[in-house]
N, CA, C and O atoms as a GROMACS GRO file, in nm:
protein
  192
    1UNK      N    1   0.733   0.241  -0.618
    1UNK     CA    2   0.814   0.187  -0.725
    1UNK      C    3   0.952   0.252  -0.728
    1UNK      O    4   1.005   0.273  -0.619
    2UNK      N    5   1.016   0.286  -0.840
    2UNK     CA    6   1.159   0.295  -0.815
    2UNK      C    7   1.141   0.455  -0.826
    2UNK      O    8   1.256   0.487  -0.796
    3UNK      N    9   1.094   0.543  -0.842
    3UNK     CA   10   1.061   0.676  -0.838
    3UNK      C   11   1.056   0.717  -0.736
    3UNK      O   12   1.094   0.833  -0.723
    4UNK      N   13   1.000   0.634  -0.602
    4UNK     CA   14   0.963   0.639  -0.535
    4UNK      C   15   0.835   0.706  -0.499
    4UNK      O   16   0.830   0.792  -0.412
    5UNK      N   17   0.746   0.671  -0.559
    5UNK     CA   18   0.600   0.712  -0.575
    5UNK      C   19   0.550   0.653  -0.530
    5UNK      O   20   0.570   0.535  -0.559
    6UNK      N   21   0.452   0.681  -0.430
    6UNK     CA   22   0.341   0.507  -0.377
    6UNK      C   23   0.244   0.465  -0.432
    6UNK      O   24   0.139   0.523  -0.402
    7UNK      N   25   0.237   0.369  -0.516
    7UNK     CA   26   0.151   0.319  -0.593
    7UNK      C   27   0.010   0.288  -0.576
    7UNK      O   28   0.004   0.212  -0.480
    8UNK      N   29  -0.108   0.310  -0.623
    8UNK     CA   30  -0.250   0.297  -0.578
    8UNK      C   31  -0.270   0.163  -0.543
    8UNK      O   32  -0.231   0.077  -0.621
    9UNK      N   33  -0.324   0.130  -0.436
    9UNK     CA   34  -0.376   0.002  -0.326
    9UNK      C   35  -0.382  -0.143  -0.493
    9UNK      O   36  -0.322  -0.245  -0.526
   10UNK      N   37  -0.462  -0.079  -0.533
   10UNK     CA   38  -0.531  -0.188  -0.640
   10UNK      C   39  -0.414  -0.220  -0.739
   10UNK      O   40  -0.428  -0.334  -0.784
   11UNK      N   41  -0.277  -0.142  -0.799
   11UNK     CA   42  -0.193  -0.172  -0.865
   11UNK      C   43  -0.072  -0.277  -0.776
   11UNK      O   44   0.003  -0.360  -0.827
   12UNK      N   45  -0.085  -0.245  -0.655
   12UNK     CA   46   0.018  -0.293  -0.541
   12UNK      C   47  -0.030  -0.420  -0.566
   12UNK      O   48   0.036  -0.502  -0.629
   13UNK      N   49  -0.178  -0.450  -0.506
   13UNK     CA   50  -0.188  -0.551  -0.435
   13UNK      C   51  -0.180  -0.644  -0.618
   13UNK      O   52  -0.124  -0.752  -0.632
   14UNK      N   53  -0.237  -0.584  -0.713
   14UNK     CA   54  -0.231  -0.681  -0.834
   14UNK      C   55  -0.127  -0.745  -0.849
   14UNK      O   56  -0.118  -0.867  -0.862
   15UNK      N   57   0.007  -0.623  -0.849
   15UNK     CA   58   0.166  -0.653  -0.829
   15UNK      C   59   0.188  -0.788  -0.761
   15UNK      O   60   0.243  -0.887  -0.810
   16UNK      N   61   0.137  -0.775  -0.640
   16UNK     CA   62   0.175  -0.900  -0.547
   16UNK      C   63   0.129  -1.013  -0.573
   16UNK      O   64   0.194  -1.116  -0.558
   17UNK      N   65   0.003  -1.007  -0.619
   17UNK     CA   66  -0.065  -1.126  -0.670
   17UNK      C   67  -0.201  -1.163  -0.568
   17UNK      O   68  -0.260  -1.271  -0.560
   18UNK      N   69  -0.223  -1.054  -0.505
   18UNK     CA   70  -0.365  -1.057  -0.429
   18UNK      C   71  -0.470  -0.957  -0.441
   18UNK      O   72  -0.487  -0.858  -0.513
   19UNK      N   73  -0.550  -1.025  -0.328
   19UNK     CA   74  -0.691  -0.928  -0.354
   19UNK      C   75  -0.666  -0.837  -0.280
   19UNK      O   76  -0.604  -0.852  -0.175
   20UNK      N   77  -0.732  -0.678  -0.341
   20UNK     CA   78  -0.667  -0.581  -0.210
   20UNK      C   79  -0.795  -0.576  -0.055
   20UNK      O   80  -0.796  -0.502   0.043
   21UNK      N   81  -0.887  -0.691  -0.097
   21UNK     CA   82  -0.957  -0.702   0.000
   21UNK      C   83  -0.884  -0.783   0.128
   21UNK      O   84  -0.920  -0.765   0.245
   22UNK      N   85  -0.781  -0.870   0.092
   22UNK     CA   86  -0.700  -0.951   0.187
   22UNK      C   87  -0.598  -0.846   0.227
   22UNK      O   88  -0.550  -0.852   0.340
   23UNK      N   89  -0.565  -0.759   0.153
   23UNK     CA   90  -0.463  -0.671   0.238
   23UNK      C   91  -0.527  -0.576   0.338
   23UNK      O   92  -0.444  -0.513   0.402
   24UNK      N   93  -0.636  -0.553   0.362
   24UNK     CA   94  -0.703  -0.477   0.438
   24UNK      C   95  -0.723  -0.603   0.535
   24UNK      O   96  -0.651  -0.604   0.635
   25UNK      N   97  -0.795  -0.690   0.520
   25UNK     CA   98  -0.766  -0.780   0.633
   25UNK      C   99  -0.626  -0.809   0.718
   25UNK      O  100  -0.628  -0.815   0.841
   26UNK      N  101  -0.534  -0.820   0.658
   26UNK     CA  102  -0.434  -0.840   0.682
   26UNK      C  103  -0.399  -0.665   0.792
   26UNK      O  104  -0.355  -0.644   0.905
   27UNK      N  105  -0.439  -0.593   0.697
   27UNK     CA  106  -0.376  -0.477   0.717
   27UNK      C  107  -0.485  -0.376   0.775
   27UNK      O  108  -0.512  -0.285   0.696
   28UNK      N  109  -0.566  -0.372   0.914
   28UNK     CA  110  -0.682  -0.314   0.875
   28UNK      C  111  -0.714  -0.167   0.884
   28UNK      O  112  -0.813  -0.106   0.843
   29UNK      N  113  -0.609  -0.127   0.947
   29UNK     CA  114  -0.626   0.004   0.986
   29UNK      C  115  -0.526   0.097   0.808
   29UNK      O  116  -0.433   0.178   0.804
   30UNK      N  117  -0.606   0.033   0.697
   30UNK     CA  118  -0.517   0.124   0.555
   30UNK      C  119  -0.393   0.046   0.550
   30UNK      O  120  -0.298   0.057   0.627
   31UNK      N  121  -0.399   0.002   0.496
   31UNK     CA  122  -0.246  -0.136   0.445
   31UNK      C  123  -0.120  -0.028   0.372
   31UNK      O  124  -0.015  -0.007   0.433
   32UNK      N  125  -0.145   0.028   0.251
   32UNK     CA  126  -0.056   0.105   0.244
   32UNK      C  127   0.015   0.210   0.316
   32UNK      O  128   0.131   0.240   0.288
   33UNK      N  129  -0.058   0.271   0.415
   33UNK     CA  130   0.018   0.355   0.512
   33UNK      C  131   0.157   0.280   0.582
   33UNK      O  132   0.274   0.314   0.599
   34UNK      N  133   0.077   0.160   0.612
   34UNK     CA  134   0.190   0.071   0.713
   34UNK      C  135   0.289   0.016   0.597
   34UNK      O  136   0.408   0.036   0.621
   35UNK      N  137   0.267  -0.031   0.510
   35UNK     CA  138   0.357  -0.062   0.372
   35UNK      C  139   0.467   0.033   0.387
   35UNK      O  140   0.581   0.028   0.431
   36UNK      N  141   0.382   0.133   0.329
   36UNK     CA  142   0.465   0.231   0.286
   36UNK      C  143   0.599   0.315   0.401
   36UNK      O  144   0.695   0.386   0.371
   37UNK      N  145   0.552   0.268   0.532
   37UNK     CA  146   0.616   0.350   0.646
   37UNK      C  147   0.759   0.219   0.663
   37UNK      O  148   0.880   0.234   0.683
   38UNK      N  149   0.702   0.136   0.650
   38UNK     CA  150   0.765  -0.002   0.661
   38UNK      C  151   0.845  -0.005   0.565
   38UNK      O  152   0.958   0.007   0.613
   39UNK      N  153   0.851  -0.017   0.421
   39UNK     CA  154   0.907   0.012   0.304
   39UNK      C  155   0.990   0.149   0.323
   39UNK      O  156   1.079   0.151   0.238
   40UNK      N  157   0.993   0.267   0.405
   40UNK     CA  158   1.032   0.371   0.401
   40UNK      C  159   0.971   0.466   0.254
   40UNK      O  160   1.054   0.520   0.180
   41UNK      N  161   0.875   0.474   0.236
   41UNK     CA  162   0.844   0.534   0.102
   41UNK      C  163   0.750   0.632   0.196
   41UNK      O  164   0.706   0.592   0.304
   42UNK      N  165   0.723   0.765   0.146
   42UNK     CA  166   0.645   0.874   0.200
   42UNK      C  167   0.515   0.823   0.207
   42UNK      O  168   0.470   0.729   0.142
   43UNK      N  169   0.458   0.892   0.290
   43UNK     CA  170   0.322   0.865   0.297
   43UNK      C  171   0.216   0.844   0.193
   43UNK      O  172   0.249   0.920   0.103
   44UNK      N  173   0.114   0.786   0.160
   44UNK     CA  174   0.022   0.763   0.054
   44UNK      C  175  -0.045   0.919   0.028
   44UNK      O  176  -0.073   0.974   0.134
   45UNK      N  177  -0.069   0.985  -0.072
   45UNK     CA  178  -0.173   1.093  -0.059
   45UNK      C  179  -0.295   0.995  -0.036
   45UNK      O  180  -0.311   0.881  -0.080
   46UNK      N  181  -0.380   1.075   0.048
   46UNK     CA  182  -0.533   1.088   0.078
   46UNK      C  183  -0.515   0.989   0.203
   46UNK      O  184  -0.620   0.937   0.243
   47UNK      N  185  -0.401   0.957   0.268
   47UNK     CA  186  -0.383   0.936   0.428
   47UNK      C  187  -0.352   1.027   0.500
   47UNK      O  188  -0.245   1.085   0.480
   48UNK      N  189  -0.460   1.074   0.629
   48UNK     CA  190  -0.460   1.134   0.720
   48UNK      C  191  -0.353   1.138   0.793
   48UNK      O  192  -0.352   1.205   0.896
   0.00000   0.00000   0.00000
C-alpha cells in the first residue's frame, strides 16, 4: 500500500476483486513474492 508495507495475500487479492485461490493458480510458486518483486515493494515476511 502507500506505506509501503506488503499487504496479507487475502486483503490483496479481496482488493482486486478475486479469490486468493486464483492467484496461486495464476501465481504458483507464492503470488505475492512475484507481486511484490514486480511492484518493487520488499519482500513479504514469512517468504524464504
Amino acid at each position: 500500500d502507500e506505506d509501503g508495507v506488503v499487504p496479507p495475500i487475502r486483503k490483496f487479492a479481496k482488493a482486486m476483486g478475486v479469490d486468493s485461490k486464483h492467484l496461486y493458480d495464476v501465481f504458483m510458486k507464492g503470488p505475492m513474492k512475484l507481486i511484490c518483486k514486480w511492484g518493487g515493494l520488499p519482500k513479504p515476511t514469512g517468504c524464504v
